[in-house]
DRENFI-737251 format. One line per 3 residues: number of its first residue (from 1); for each residue x negated, y, z negated of C-alpha. Coordinates in nm, 4 decimals, padded with zeros to 6 digits. Example, Ala and Ser with C-alpha at 12.3 -4.5 7.8 and 13.67 -1.06 7.14 Angstrom:
1	-01.2300,-00.4500,-00.7800; -01.3670,-00.1060,-00.7140
END
This chain:
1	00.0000,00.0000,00.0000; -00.1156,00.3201,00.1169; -00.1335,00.6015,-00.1403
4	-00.1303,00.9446,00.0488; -00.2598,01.2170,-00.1645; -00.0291,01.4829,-00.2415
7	-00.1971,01.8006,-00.0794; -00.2524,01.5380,00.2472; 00.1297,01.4633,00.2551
10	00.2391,01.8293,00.2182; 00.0067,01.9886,00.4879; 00.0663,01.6777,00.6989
13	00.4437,01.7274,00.6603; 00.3620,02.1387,00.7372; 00.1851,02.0021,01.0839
16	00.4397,01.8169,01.1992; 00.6871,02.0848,01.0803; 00.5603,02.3671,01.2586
19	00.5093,02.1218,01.6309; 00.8923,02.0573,01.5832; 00.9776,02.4116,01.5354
22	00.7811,02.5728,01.8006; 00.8650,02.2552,02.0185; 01.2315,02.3730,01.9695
25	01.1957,02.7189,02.0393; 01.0453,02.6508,02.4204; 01.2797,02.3818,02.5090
28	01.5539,02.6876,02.3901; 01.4378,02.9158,02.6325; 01.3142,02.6713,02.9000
31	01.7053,02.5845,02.8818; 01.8193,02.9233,02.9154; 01.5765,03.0114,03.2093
34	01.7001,02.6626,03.3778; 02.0244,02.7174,03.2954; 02.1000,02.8740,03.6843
37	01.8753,02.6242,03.8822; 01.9461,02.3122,03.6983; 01.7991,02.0060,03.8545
40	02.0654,01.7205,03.7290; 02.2537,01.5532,03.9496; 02.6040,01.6894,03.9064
43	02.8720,01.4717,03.6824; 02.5176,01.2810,03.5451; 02.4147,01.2718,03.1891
46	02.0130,01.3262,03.1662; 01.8362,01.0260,03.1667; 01.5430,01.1397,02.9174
49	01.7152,01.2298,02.6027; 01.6956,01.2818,02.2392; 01.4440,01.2483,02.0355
52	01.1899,01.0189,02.1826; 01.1728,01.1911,02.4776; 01.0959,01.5606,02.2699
55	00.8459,01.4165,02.0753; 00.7002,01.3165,02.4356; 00.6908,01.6366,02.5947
58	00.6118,01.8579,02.2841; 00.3777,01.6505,02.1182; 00.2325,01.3741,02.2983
61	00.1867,01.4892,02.6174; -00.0476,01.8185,02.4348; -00.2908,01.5167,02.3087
64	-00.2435,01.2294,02.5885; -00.6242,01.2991,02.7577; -00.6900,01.0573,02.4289
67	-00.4969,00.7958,02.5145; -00.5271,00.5350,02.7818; -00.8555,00.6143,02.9227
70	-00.9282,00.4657,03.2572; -01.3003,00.2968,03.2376; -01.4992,00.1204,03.5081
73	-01.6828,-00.1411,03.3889; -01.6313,-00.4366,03.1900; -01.5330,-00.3727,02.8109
76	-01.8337,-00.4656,02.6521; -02.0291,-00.2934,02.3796; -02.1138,00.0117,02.6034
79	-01.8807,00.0700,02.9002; -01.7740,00.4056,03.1827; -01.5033,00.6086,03.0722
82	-01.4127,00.8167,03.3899; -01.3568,01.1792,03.3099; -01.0378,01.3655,03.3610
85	-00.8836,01.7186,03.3844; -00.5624,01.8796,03.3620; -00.4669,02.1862,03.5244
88	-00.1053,02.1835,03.3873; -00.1722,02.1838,02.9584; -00.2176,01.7667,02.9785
91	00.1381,01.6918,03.1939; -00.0459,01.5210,03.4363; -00.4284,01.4086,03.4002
94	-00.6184,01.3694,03.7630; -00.9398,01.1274,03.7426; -01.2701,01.2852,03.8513
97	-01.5752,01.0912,04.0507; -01.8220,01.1582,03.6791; -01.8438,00.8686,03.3972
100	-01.9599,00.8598,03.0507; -02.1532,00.6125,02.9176; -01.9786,00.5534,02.5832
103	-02.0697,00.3160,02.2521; -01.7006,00.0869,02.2919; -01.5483,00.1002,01.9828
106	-01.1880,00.0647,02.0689; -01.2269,-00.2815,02.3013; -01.0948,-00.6078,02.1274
109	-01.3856,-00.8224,02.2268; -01.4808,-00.9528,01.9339; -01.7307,-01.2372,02.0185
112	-01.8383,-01.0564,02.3465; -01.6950,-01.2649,02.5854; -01.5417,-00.9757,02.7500
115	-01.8588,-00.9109,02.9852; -02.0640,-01.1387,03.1844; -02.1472,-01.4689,03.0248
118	-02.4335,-01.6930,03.0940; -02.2017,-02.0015,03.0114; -01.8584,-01.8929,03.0701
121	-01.8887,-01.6694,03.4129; -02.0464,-01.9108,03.6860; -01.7325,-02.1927,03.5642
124	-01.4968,-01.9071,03.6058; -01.6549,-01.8071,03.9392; -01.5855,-02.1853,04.0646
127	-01.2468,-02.2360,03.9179; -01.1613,-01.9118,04.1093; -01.2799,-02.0410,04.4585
130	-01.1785,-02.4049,04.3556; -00.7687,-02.2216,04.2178; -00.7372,-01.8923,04.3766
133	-00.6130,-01.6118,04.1376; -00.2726,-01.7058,04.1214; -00.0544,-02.0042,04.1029
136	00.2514,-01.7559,04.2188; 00.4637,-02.0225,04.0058; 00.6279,-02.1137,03.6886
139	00.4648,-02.3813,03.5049; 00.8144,-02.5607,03.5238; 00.7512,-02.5568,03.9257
142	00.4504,-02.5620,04.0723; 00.2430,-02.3211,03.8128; 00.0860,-02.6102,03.6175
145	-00.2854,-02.6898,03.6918; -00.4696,-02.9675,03.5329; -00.6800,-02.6476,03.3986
148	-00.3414,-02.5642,03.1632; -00.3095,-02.9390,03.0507; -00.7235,-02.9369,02.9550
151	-00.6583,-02.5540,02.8319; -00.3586,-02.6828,02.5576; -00.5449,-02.9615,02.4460
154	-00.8330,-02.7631,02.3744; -00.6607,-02.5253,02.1962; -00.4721,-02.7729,02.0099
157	-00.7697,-02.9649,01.8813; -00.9511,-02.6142,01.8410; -00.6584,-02.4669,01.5982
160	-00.6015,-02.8097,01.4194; -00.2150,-02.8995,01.5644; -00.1246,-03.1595,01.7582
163	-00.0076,-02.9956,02.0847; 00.0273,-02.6576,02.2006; 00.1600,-02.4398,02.4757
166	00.0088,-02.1639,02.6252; 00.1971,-01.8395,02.8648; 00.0603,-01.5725,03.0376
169	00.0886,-01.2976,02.8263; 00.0658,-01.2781,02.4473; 00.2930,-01.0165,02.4014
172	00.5822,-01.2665,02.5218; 00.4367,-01.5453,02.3243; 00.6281,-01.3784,02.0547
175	00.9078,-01.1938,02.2129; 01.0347,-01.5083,02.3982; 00.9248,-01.7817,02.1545
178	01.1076,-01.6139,01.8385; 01.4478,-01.6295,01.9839; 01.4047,-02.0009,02.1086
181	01.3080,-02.1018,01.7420; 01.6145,-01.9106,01.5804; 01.9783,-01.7962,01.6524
184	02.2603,-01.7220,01.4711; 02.3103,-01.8546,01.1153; 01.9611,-01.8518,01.1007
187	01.7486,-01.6240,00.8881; 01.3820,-01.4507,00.9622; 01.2379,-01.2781,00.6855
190	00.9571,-01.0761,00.8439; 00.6837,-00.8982,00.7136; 00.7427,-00.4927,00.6991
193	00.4056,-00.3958,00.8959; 00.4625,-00.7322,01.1399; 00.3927,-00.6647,01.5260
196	00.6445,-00.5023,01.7817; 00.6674,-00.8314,01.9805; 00.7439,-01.0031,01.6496
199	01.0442,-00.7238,01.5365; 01.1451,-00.7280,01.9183; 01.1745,-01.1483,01.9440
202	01.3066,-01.1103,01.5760; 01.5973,-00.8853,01.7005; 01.6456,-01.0846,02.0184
205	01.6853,-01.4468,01.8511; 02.0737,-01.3150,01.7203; 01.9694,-01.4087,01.3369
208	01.9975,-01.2210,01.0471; 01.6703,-01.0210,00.9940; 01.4931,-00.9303,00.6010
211	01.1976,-00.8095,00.5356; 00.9189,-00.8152,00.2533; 00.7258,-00.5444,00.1535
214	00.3480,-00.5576,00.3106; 00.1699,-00.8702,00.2455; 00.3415,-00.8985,-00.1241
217	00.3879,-01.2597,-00.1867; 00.6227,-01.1894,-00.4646; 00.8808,-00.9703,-00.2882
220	00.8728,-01.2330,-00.0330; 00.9938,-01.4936,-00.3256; 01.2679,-01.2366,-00.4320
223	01.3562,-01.2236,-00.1178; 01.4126,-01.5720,-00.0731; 01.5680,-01.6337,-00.3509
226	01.7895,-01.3213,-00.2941; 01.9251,-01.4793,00.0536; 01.9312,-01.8288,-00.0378
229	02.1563,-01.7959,-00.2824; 02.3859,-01.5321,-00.0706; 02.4239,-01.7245,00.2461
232	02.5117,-01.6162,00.5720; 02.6889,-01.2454,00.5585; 03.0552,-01.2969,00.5430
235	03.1188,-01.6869,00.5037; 02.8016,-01.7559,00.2472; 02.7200,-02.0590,00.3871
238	02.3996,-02.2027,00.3941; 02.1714,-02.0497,00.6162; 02.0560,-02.3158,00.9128
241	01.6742,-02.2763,00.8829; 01.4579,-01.9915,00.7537; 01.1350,-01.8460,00.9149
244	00.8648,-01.6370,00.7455; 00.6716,-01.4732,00.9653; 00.3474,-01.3160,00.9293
247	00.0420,-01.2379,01.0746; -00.3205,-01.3479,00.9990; -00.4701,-01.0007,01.0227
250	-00.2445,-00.6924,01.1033; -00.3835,-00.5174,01.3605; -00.2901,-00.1539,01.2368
253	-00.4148,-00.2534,00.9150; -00.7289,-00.4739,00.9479; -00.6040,-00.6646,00.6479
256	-00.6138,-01.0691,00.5822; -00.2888,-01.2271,00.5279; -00.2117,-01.3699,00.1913
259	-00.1538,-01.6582,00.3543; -00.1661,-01.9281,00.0433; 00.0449,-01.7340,-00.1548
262	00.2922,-01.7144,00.1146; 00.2399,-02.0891,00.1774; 00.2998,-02.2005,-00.1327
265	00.6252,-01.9974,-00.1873; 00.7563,-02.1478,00.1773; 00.7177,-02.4985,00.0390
268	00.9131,-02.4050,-00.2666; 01.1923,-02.3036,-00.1178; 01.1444,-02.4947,00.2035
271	01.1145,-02.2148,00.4375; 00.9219,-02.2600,00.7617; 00.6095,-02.0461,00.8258
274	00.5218,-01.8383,01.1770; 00.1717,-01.7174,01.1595; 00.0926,-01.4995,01.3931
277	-00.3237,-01.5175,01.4841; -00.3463,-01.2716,01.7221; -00.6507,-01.1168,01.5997
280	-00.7842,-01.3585,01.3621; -00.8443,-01.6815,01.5729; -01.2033,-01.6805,01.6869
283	-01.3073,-01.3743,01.4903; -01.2606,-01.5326,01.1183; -01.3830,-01.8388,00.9404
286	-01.7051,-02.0211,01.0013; -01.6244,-02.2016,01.3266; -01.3764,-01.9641,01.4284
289	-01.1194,-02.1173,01.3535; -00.8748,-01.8307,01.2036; -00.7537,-01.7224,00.8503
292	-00.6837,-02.0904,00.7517; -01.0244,-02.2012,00.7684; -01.1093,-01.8806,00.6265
295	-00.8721,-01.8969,00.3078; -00.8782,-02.2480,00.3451; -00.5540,-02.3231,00.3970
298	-00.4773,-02.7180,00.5751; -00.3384,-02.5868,00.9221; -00.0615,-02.8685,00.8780
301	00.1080,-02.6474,00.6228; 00.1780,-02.4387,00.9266; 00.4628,-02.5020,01.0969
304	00.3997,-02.2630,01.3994; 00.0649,-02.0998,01.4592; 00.0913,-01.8508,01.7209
307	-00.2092,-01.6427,01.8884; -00.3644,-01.4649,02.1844; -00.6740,-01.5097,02.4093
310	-00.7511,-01.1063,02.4795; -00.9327,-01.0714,02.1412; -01.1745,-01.3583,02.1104
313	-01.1694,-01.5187,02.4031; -01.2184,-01.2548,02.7169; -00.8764,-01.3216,02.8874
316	-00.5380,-01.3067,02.8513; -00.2455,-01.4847,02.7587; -00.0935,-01.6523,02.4446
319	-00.0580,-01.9802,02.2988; 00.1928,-02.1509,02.0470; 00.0870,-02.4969,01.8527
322	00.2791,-02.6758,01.6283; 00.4121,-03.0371,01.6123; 00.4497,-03.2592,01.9350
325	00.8401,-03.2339,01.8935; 00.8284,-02.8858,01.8540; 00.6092,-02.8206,02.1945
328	00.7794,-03.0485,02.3962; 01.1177,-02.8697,02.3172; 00.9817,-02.5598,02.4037
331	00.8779,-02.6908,02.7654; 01.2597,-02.7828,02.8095; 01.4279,-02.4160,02.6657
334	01.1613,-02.1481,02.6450; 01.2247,-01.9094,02.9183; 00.8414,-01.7756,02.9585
337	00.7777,-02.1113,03.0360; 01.0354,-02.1867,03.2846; 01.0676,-01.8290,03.4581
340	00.7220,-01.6505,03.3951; 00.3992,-01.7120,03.5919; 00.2063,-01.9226,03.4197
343	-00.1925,-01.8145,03.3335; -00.3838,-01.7412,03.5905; -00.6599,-02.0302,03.6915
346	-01.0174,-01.8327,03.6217; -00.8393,-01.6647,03.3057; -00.7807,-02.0388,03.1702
349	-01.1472,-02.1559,03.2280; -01.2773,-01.8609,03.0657; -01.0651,-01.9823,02.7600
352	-01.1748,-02.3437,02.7835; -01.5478,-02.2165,02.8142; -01.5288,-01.9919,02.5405
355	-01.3837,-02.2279,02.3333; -01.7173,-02.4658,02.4247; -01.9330,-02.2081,02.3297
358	-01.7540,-02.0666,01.9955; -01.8078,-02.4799,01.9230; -02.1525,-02.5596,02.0252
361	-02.0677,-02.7609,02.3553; -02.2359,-02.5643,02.5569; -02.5873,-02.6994,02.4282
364	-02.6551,-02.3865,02.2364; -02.6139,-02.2083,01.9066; -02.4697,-01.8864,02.0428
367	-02.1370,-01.9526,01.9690; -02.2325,-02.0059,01.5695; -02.4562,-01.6722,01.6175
370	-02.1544,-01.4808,01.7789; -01.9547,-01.5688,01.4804; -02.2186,-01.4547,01.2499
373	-02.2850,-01.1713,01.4188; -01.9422,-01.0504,01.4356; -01.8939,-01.1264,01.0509
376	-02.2588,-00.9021,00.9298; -02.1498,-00.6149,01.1971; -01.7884,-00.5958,01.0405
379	-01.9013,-00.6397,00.6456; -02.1894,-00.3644,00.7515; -02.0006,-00.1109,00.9127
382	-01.6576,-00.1101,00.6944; -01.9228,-00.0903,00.4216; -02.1255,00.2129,00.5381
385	-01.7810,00.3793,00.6399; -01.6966,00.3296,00.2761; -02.0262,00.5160,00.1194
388	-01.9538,00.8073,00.3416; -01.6600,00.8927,00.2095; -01.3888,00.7890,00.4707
391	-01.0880,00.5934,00.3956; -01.1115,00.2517,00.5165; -00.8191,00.0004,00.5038
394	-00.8431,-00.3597,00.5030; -01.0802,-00.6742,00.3817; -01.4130,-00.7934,00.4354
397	-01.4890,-01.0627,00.7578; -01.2240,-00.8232,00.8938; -01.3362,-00.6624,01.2540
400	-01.0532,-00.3961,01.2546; -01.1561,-00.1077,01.0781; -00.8911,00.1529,01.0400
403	-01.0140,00.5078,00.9266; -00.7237,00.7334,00.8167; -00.6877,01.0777,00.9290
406	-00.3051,01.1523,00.8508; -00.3265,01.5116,00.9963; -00.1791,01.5484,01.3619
409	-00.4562,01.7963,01.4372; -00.6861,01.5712,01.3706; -00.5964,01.3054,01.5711
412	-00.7522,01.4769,01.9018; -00.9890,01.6488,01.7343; -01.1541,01.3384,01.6285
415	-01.1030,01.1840,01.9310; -01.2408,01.4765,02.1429; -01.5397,01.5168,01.9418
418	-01.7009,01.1154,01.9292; -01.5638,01.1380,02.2755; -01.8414,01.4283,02.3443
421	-02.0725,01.2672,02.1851; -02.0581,00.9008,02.3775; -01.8416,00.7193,02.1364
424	-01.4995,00.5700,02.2484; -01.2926,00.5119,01.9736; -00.8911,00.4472,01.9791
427	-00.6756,00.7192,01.7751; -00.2998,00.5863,01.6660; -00.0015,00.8049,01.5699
430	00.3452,00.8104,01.5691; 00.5313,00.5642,01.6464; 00.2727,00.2913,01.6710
433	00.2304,00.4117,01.2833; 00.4474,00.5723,01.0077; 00.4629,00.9327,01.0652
436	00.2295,01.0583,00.7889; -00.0303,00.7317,00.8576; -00.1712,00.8345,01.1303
439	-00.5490,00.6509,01.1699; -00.8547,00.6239,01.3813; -00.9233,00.2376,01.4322
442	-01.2061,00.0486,01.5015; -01.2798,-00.2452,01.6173; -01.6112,-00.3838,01.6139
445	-01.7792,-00.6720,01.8388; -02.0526,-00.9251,01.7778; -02.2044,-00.7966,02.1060
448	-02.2672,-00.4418,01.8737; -02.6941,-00.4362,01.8033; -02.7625,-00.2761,01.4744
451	-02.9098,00.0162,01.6471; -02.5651,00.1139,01.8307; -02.3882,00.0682,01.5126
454	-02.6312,00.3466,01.3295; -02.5252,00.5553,01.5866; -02.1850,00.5172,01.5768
457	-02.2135,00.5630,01.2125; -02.3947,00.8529,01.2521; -02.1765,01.0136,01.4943
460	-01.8623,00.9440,01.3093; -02.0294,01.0787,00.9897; -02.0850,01.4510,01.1890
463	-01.7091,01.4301,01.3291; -01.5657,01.3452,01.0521; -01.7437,01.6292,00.7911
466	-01.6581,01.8490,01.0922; -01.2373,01.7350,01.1274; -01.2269,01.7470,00.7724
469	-01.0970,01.3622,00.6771; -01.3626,01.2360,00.4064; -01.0703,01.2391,00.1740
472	-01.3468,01.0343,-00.0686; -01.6794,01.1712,-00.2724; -01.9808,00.9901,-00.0712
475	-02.2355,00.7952,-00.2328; -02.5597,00.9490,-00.3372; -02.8452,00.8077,-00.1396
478	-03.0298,00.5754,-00.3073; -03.3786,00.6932,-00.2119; -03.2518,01.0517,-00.3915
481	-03.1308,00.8343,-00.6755; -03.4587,00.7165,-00.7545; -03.6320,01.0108,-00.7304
484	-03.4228,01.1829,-00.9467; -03.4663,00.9117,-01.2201; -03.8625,00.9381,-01.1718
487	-03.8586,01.3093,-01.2209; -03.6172,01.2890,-01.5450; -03.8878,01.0194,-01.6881
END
């Protein structure tokens, strides 16, 4: 739980107070000047409207040059951001011919497989001339290669389940699994900071929705114990199954899941669990192998273990694993099984070859050194971060490193400046976060050397003394500690 410091809150508040205000006084007499030459069709109601779409005009669209950046090379620890300009106040942003070399800290490639790989490139190379890009099918027709049969039992065997099923995207992993799993009569109680393709499957499936407070394992027991014994709305009757779902590190958040905790309470009161391992699979644990072998939870207490391969793995797509019944039931009903596109060919051997080298079977020890790596670079940099004074949210092992700068001027401004200074990093406001929560995060890679972690550190040090969001005292140095205590002696 966050704790926003008053003075934070009120000139945070004042920010977005005075954007609103202003942003209402131009749309007031943009409407009056339009009012004669008004360009909707006649007997039409607008199609932007409300709300959503003023907070786009008045206060997005002033800071978008620091979102979605176009780069130009592959997103590994340094990559080309190509330069834009505006000549209308950030409407519309026109790409230039210049680049910037800039340190990646925004990119989720944890283990590095997101750039050229000794092992895993030449196999993709061949499965692309042997495949072609596409299968332009559903796996249900003619999308299914005997690369997506060797892809789900790798993952299967790599995750600890006995079969799994993998789609094209992981953003519909969720959104079209949830609803399969779940209907009416049936409850989800979801965790309050859960993913958007979580709440949107959630809200899809037709059952009744709860949610916990933030990983708090004993609201999640009240809750339980609150619906169980109310039934279904209306009739009471017992509910027809019950899904917890949460995720193994929120991604706005960089927190670990409680996950034995929650484990523990599902068995009590014989709830299933969803874990969601988006970000945690291949990034956590000593062989990779997520937040279970991490916390050391037995993967059969999971009942469905969900994740994606753009983090950890250099490609896309999404997987689900659970028990044999399960899978094979979600091959007869799920519709991103039957309708979508399955994975493309070259994006499933660069899973299966990641997957070799994050285990060894390549020949070679990189895959243990990656995980390593990515493990001392996190612990390191979340650590220095600390000592400087910044807020930092989530746990140690964790990769995503969420610095919080609440203010809405400060959002650009600390984009902007690392910007200037070759640093990348990823800024997130409203509404990917509560209004007030606003937050710089980072995400750090085992392909980061030392050297360009110092400089990020250093650069993000000078921004941030010069936005104004070391809300904490920094440490003393040590080397001025000691001298100090020689001199007093």
């Amino acid at each position: 739980m966050i704790t926003i410091p008053y003075l934070t809150a009120l000139t945070t508040y004042f920010s977005y107070g005075l954007l609103f205000v202003f942003g209402q006084l131009r749309d007031f007499f943009r409407r009056i000047l339009d009012s004669c030459n008004s360009s909707n069709l006649q007997g039409y109601a607008p199609i932007c409207l409300g709300l959503e779409d003023f907070y786009i005009r008045r206060l997005y669209l002033r800071i978008q040059d620091c979102f979605g950046r176009p780069i130009s090379s592959a997103p590994d620890a340094w990559f080309d951001v190509v330069e834009r300009y505006s000549n209308d106040y950030n409407k519309t942003l026109k790409r230039t011919d210049k680049i910037k070399r800039c340190l990646n800290l925004g990119s989720y490639n944890y283990l590095g497989f997101a750039a050229a790989d000794e092992y895993c490139t030449p196999r993709v190379i061949e499965s692309l001339k042997a495949f072609s890009p596409s299968t332009c099918s559903s796996r249900a027709d003619g999308g299914t290669t005997v690369l997506h049969k060797e892809l789900e039992e790798c993952v299967a065997s790599f995750v600890g389940k006995p079969a799994a099923l993998v789609f094209g995207m992981g953003y519909v992993t969720n959104s079209a699994i949830i609803p399969v799993l779940i209907g009416k009569g049936g409850l989800i109680i979801s965790d309050s900071l859960n993913h958007s393709s979580i709440v949107n499957g959630a809200r899809g499936s037709g059952a009744t929705i709860r949610v916990f407070q933030h990983n708090t394992p004993s609201h999640l027991e009240k809750v339980l114990i609150e619906q169980i014994a109310e039934g279904q709305p209306r009739t009471h009757r017992p509910w027809k199954k019950i899904i917890v779902v949460v995720e193994g590190i929120y991604s706005m958040e960089g927190e670990l899941c409680k996950l034995p905790e929650i484990v523990a309470i599902c068995k009590k009161y014989k709830a299933y669990v969803y874990l969601d391992e988006a970000h945690s699979i291949g990034a956590v644990g000593k062989t990779g192998r997520g937040v279970c072998e991490l916390l050391g939870v037995d993967t059969a207490d999971i009942d469905i273990m969900m994740g994606t391969f753009t983090k950890s793995f250099g490609s896309c797509g999404g997987y689900i694993s659970g028990s044999k019944e399960l899978i094979q039931y979600l091959r007869y009903a799920c519709p991103a099984h039957l309708y979508g596109t399955s994975i493309s060919p070259p994006a499933a051997q660069q899973i299966i070859s990641a997957i070799y080298v994050i285990l060894g079977e390549d020949g070679s020890s990189r895959g243990a050194q990656k995980l390593a790596r990515i493990r001392e670079n996190s612990n390191f940099f979340r650590s220095e971060l600390q000592k400087m004074g910044f807020e930092v949210l989530g746990d140690n092992d964790s990769p995503i490193m969420p610095i919080m700068i609440y203010n809405p001027a400060k959002i650009p401004a600390f984009s902007r400046e690392c910007l200037k200074r070759n640093v990348a990093v990823v800024t997130v406001g409203f509404p990917a976060t509560p209004l007030l929560l606003a937050r710089a995060r980072i995400c750090i890679s085992a392909s980061h050397t030392r050297e360009d972690l110092a400089n990020a550190l250093e650069v993000i040090s000078k921004v941030g003394d010069m936005v104004g969001i070391k809300y904490f005292p920094a440490e003393p140095n040590k080397d001025h500690e000691e001298d100090g205590t020689t001199k007093l002696d």
